[in-house]
C-alpha positions as CSV (number, residue, x, y, z in Angstrom):
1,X,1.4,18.9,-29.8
2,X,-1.1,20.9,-31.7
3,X,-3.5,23.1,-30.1
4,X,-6.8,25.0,-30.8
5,X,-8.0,27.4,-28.1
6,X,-11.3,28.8,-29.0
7,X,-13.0,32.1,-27.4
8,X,-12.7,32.9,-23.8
9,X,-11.5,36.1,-22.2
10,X,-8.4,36.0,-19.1
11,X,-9.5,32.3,-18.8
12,X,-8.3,31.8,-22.4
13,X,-4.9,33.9,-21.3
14,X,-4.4,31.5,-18.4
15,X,-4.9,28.7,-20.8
16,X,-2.4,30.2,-23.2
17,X,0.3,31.2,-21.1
18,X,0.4,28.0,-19.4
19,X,0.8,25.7,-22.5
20,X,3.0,28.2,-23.8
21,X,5.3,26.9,-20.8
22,X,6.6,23.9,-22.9
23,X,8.0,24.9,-26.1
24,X,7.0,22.0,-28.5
25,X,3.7,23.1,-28.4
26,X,2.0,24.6,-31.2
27,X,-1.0,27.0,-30.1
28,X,-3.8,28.3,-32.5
29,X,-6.1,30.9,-30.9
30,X,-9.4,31.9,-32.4
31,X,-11.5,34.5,-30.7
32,X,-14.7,36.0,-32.0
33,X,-13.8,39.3,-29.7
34,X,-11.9,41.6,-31.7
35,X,-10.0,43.5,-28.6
36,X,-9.8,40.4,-26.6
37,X,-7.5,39.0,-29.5
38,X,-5.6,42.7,-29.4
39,X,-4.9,42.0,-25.7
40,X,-3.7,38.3,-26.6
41,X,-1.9,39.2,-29.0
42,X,-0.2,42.0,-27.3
43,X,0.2,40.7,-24.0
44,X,1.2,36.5,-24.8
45,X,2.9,37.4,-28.5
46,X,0.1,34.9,-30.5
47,X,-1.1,35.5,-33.7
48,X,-5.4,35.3,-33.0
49,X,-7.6,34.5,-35.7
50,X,-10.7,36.8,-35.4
51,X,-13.8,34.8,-36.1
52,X,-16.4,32.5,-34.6
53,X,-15.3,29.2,-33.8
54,X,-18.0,27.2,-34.6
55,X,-18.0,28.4,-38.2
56,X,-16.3,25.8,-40.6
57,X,-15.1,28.4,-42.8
58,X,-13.1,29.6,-40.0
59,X,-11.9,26.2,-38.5
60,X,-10.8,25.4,-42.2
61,X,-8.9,28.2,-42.9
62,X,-6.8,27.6,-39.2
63,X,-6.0,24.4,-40.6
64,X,-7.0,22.5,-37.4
65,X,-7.6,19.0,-39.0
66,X,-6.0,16.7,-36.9
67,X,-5.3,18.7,-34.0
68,X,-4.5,17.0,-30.8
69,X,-6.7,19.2,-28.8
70,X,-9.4,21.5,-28.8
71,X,-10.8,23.2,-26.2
72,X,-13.6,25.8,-26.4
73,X,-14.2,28.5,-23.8
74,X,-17.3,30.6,-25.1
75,X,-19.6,32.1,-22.9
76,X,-23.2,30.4,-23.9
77,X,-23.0,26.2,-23.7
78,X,-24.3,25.5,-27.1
79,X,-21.7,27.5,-28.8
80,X,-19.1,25.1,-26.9
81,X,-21.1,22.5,-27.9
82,X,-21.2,23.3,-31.8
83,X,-17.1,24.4,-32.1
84,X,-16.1,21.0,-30.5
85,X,-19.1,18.9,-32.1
86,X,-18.3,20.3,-35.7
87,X,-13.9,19.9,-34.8
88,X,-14.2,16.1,-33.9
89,X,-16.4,15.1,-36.6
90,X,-15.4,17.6,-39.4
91,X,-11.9,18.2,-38.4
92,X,-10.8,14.5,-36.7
93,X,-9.5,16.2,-33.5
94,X,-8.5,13.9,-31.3
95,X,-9.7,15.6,-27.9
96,X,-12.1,18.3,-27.8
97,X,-12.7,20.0,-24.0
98,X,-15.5,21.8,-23.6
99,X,-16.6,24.5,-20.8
100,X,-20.5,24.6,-19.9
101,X,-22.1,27.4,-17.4
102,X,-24.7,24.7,-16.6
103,X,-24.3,21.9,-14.6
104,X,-26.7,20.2,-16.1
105,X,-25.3,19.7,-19.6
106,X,-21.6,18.1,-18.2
107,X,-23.7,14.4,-18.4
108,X,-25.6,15.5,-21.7
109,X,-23.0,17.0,-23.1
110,X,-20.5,13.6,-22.5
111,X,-23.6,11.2,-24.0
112,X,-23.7,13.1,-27.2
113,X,-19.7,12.5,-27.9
114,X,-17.8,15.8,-26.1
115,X,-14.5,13.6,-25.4
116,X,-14.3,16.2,-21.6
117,X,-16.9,18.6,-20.2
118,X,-15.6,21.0,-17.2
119,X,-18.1,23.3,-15.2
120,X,-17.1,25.2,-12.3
121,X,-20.3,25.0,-10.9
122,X,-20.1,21.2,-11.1
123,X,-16.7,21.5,-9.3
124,X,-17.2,23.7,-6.7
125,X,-20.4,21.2,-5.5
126,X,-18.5,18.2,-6.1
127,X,-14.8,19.7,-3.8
128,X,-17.9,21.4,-1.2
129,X,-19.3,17.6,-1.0
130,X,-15.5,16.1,-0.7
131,X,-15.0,18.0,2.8
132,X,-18.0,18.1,4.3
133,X,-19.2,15.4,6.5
134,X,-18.5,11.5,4.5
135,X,-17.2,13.2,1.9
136,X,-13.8,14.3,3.4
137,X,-13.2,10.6,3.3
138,X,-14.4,8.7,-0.1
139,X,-12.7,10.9,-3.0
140,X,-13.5,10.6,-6.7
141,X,-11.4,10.9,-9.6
142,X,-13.1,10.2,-13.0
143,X,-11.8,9.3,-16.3
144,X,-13.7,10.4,-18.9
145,X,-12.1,8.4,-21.5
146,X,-13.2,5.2,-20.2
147,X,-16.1,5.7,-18.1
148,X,-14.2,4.7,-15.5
149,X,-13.6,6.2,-11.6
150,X,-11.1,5.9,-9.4
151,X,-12.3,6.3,-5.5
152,X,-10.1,7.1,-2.9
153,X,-11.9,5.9,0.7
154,X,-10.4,6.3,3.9
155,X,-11.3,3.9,6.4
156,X,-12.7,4.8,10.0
157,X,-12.7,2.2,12.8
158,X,-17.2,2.6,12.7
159,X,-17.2,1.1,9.6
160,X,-18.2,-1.9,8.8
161,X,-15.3,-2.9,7.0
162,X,-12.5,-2.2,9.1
163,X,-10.6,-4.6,11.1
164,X,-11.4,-7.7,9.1
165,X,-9.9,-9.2,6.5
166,X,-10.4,-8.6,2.5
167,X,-11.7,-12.2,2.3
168,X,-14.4,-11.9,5.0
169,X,-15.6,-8.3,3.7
170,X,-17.9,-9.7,0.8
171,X,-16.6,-7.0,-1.5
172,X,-18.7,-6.0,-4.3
173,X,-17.8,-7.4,-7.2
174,X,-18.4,-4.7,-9.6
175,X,-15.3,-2.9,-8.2
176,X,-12.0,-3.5,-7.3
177,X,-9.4,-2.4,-5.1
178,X,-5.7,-1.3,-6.5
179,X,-3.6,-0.8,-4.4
180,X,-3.8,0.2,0.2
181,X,-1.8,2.7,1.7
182,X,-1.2,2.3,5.4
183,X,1.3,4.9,7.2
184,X,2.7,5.9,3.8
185,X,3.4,2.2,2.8
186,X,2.4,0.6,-0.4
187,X,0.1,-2.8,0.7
188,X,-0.9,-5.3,-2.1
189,X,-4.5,-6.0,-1.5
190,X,-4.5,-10.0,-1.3
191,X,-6.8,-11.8,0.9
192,X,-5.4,-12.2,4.2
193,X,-4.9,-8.9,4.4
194,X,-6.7,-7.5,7.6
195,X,-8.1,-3.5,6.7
196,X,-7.3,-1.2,9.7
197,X,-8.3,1.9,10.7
198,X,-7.1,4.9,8.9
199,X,-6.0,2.9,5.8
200,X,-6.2,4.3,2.1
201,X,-8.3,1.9,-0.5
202,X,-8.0,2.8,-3.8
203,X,-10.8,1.3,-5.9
204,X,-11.7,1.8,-9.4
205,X,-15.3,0.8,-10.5
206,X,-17.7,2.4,-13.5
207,X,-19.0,5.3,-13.2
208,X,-22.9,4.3,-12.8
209,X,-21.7,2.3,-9.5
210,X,-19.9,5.2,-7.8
211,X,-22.6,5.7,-5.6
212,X,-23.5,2.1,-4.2
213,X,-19.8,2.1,-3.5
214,X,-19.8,4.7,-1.7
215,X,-22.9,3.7,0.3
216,X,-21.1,0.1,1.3
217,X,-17.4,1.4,2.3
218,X,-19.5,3.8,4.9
219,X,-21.7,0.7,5.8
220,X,-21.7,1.6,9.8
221,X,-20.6,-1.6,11.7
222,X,-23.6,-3.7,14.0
223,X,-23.0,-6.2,16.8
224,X,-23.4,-8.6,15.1
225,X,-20.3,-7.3,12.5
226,X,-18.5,-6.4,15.8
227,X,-18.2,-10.1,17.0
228,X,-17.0,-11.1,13.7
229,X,-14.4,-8.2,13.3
230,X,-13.2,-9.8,17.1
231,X,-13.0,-13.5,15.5
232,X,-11.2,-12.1,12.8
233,X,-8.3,-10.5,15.0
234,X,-8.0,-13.4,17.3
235,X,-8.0,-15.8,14.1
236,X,-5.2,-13.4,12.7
237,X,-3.4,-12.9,15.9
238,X,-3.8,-17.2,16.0
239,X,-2.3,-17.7,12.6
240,X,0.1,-14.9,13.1
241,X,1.6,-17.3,16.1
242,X,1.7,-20.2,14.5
243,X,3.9,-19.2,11.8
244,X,6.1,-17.4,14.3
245,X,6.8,-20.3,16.1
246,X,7.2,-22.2,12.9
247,X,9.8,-20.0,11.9
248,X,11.3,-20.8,15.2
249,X,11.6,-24.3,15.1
250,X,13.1,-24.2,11.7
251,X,15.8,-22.1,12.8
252,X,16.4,-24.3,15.6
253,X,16.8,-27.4,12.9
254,X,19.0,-25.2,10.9
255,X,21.6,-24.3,13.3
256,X,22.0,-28.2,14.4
257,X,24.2,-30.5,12.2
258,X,21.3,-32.4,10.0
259,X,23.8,-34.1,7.9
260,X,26.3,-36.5,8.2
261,X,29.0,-34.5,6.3
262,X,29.5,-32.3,9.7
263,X,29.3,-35.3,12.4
264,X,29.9,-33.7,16.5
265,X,33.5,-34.9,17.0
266,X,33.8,-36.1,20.2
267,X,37.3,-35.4,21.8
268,X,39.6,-38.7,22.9
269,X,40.4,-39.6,26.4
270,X,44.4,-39.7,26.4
271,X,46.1,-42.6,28.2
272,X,47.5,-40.0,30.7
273,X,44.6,-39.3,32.0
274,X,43.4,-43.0,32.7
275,X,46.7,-43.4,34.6
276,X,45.9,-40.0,36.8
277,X,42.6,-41.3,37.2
278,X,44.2,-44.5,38.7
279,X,46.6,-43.4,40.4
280,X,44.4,-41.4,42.7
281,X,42.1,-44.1,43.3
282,X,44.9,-46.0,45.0
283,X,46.3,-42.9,47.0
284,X,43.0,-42.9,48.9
285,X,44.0,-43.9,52.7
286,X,41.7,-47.0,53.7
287,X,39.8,-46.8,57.5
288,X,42.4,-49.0,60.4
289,X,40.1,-51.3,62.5
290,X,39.5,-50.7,65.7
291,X,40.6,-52.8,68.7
292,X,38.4,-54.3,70.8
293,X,37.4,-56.9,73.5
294,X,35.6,-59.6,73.7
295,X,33.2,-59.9,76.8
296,X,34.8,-63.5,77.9
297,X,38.0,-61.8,78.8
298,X,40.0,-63.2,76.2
299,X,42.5,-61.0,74.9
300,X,42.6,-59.5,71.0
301,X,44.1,-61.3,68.4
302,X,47.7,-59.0,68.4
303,X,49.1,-57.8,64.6
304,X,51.7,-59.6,63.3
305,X,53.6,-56.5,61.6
306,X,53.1,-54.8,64.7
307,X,54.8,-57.7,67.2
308,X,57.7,-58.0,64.4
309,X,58.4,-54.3,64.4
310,X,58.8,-54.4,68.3
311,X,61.4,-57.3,68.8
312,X,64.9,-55.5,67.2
313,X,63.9,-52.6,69.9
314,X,64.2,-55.4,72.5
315,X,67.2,-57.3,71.3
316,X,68.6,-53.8,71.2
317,X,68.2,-53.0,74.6
């Protein structure tokens, strides 16, 4: 990659050294400071074309046409302005970065066709705003190439928001959420899903609705949101049920034989065990009769087996 590092004192040494860190780079330097090219020179081992940047005899004769990126680190803002102006439209750089002193011209500066602009003031406010108060919890990442920011908002259990599902949120539809991270799991952001506290949204949206955004993920919660966050739990935790019990029943179905290719054999009842059965039936002693008299004095009707049993004693006798 092929690039052009124009003006700038230790910050242009930083910048140097830590491209110089991957080898298929190839760094130009142009400096309009004659001993701040010595000390370049001297101290990173690059050749330094003395000259100003923003003069096209100077950008011609460093042969920067079709560099992949400029980047121009001079004190004053218009001199930034000029170099990267007169690379992109004279030169067909593809990127051109360029360092302002003034917050004020990082907007103007991107409107009138500066691919990047970087201020430290700009920065320093924007990472002061990031922890300090709301802040701390909606981020802000923006791609310049597209226009396009990506917000990072973590939830709390006042807002609004929180404990209801995606569906029932009423999310705005100039944005749109990528992906959730809950407990350093990656959730899929469909509609059932039910935002909790502490949860990660990532949402991109333009740049010109960063702050209405902003403004509705902190949206505190009212009473009124409250009961509804409620309805939405017990609806969840309902559903949730059902399909557990569902699940349930079709495991049930699943372990019992629900086709006739694996009938319940039923074991046979052997023929020996009829006959046991049988055979203890009949070995079960029946009641004797009892004896007894009849109130007219006649005597009992005596037992035949028992009268023929006793005559051989007699005879014996």
């Amino acid at each position: 990659m092929q690039i052009v590092i124009a003006n700038g004192n230790r910050e242009a040494a930083y910048v140097i050294s830590s491209f110089q860190e991957d080898k298929r780079n190839h760094i130009l330097v142009i400096n309009s400071d004659p001993e701040v090219a010595d000390y370049l020179t001297s101290h990173l081992g690059v050749s330094v074309y003395v000259g100003n940047p923003w003069r096209m005899y100077v950008l011609e004769e460093c042969n920067v046409y079709d560099a992949d990126l400029f980047i121009s680190l001079s004190e004053k803002d218009t001199d930034n302005y000029a170099a990267c102006l007169l690379a992109k439209q004279a030169f067909n750089v593809k990127k051109c970065i360029c360092v302002v002193s003034n917050p004020a011209n990082v907007d103007l500066y991107k409107k009138l066709g500066i691919d990047s602009v970087i201020s430290s003031t700009y920065l320093l406010t924007q990472n002061i705003k990031n922890e300090s108060g709301e802040g701390a919890l909606v981020r802000s990442m923006n791609l310049d190439s597209e226009n396009i920011v990506m917000v990072e908002a973590t939830l709390l259990s006042k807002y609004r928001i929180c404990g209801r599902a995606i569906k029932d949120i009423g999310f705005p539809s100039y944005a749109n959420i990528a992906y959730i991270v809950r407990q350093g799991n990656f959730i899929i952001p469909k509609g059932n899903v039910v935002l909790c506290r502490h949860d990660s949204l990532v949402i991109s949206c333009a740049k010109e609705n960063e702050k209405d955004l902003t403004r509705y993920l902190t949206m505190r919660a009212g009473k009124k949101d409250i009961q509804e966050r409620v309805l939405s739990q017990i609806k969840q935790t309902y559903q949730n049920r059902q399909q557990s019990l569902q699940t349930v029943k079709e495991e049930e179905q699943t372990s019992l034989p629900s086709s006739p290719e694996n009938p319940v054999v039923k074991e046979p009842v052997s023929s020996a065990t009829k006959e046991e059965k049988n055979s203890v039936s009949k070995n079960v002693a029946t009641p004797k009769k009892k004896r007894t008299t009849n109130k007219g004095g006649t005597k009992p009707a005596v037992d035949s087996s028992s009268s023929l049993s006793e005559k051989p004693s007699k005879q014996a006798k």
